[in-house]
Phi, psi and omega in degrees: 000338192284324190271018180268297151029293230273326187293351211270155191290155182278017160261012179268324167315279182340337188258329186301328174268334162312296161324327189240357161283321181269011175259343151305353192266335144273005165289323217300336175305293255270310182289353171272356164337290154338284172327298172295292212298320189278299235258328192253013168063036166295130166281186174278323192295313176312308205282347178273313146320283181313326144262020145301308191293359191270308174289323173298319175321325175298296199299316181323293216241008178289313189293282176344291227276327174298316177287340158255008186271336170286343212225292210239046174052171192286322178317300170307285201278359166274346193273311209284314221282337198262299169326310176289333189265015176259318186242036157246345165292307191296349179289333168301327176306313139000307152206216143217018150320107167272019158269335162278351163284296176341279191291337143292004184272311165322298189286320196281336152320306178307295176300314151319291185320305169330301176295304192282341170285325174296335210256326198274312146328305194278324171316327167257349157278340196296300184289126202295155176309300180332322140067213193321303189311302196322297222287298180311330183295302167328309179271299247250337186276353191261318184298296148025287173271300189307309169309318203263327204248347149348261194301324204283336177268336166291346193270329146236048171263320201275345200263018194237318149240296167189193189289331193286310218292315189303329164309319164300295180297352186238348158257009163275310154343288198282013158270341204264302157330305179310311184308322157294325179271338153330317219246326176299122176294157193292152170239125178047198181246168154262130214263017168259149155307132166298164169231048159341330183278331179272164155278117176308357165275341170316169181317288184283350195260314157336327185274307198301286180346281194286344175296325147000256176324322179253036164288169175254002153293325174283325161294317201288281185356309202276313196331272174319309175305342161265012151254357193262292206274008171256014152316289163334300171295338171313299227267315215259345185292255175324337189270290199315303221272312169321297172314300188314328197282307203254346174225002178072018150342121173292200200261298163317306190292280194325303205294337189291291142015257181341307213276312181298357185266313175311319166313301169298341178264339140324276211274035154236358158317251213317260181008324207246284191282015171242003158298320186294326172290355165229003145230041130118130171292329155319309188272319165333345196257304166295323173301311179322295168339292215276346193258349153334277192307316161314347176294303190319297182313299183326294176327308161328290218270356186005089179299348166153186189273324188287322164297352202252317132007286194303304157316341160290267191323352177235011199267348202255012191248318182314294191306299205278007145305341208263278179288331168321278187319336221264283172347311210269327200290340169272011165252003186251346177208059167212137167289180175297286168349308172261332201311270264264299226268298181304312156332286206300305159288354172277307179285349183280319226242009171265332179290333191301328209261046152294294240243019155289322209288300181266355181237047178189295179287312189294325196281304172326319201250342175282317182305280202307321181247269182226209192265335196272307178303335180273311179284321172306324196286332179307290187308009206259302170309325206256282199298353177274320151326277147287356158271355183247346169277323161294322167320298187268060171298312177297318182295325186277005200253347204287155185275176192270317171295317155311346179268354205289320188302015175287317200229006186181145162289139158277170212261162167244000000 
């Protein structure tokens, strides 16, 4: 595997630290949560906002943002996305408004969703299929690591100087990136016309847009991806509120739990992703699926705090089994031309079902039945999943232009 490491282009590293810089740069709030509420008088409602705004910015703008990185290249919208997430971290140093903390959370929301459709569009164009799993596995252990050094660096920054500092360090980061993707080279032009002379709303410029997307290889996609993330958000809702509930778990025990499933999924992305490149992205997708959902039953049965633990830690293999194969499998049946737009729309509509799976369903099936029920239904959710990335192996394998004429005339 190292020496596949070493073929992969060195501008795939550049996006892997970039990538794992802004997901240290939204780690970096949740320990400090707490910290508003005492010291700067955040309510619950304040505070609930206040990471609301980061997803939404995400459901809003990925497909838009996706849909313009095919017309004005990948390059162009990762520098404005690094540029905006550089002076909207450091811009937290700044003040302790929470209406002005809110709408920066929004743009720096705004600014991830960008970076991760541009970056992810370009990692396949940049990689031959034989691959894809690699490079993505590459981004997916940094993104990871950015989940794991996050909380640990804010927690000791803000306790060594103050709530600023983690800010201030995550928006120099994020400079010393923009700078880097400066550098990065272009893969080909983008080969459609902007169309500026139309209004986008016209007919035919709707058919251009949308055809893509609503192909049924681009549906089945959307599909599956919107019940995979809203498991996760289930999962990631409830396994605190469960342990605490069913093993007296702290805060500590939880944060331990977590850091080992981030950890195996750090160091098994690449692994995980050259794997999806030999022996077929489906299945690889589906194995991912079924070790989810095994986390979830373990979990359920909670075997004691060292096993249940143990349980987190191999629950660390599903994701990045999962989205490695899945990322590559849409550089695998998308031209250059559409990729950006499908990536994109593909990623918006997996977010709606984060925050149904976790602001609808979980708070519902906890009311109405127990603490127990939100997790059978993940496991339920993960194997409902995988049986349906299996159903549809052909639509989803189908390239998108052959497949379009299912659900839309291409526009001419």
């Amino acid at each position: 595997m190292f020496e596949s490491l070493r073929r992969l282009h060195w501008s795939i590293y550049a996006l892997a630290l970039a990538s794992g810089v802004i997901m240290t740069g939204f780690f970096m709030l949740v320990p400090l949560l707490p910290v508003y509420a005492d010291q700067l008088g955040f309510n619950e409602f304040d505070i609930g906002v206040l990471v609301a705004a980061f997803f939404l910015g995400r459901v809003l703008f990925e497909f838009p943002v996706g849909l313009l990185s095919d017309y004005v290249g990948r390059r162009l919208i990762m520098r404005v996305a690094l540029f905006l997430f550089t002076v909207t971290t450091a811009a937290y140093a700044l003040t302790t408004d929470v209406t002005l903390m809110v709408i920066l959370r929004l743009l720096q929301g705004i600014a991830a969703s960008a970076f991760a459709v541009g970056s992810q569009s370009y990692i396949n164009d940049r990689t031959p299929k034989e691959s894809r799993g690699l490079a993505n596995g590459v981004i997916s252990s940094a993104i990871n690591a950015g989940v794991i050094v996050g909380p640990l660096l804010a927690g000791v920054l803000s306790k060594a100087y103050s709530i600023q500092t983690p800010f201030w360090v995550g928006g120099v980061l994020g400079g010393i990136c923009f700078f880097l993707i400066l550098t990065v080279p272009a893969v080909g032009t983008p080969r459609r016309p902007f169309f500026p002379w139309k209004p986008f709303w016209q007919p035919d410029v709707i058919k251009r847009i949308f055809a893509p997307v609503l192909s049924l290889p681009s549906f089945s996609m959307s599909l599956i991806h919107f019940l995979q993330w809203m498991g996760i958000a289930m999962f990631i809702t409830i396994a605190p509120i469960f342990t605490a509930d069913k093993l007296s778990w702290n805060a500590d025990l939880v944060a331990i739990a977590f850091a080992a499933s981030g950890a195996v999924s750090m160091l098994s992305s690449p692994l995980l992703g050259q794997i999806s490149d030999r022996s077929g992205r489906i299945n690889i997708m589906a194995a991912g699926l079924a070790v989810s959902a095994l986390e979830s039953f373990l979990v359920l049965t909670h075997p004691g705090s060292a096993l249940t633990i143990v349980a987190f830690a191999i629950g660390g293999f599903g994701a990045p089994a999962y989205f490695n194969s899945f990322l590559s499998l849409i550089g695998d049946v998308t031209s250059m031309e559409e990729r950006g737009a499908v990536t994109g729309f593909v990623g918006s509509f997996g977010e709606w079902g984060s925050i149904i799976g976790s602001g609808l369903v979980t708070p519902i099936l906890w009311r109405n039945i127990d603490v127990a029920a939100p997790l059978l239904v993940d496991g339920l959710v993960f194997l409902l999943t995988m049986a349906l990335a299996l159903m549809l192996r052909r639509p989803l394998t189908r390239a998108i232009s052959g497949g379009r004429r299912s659900l839309i005339r291409p526009w001419n």
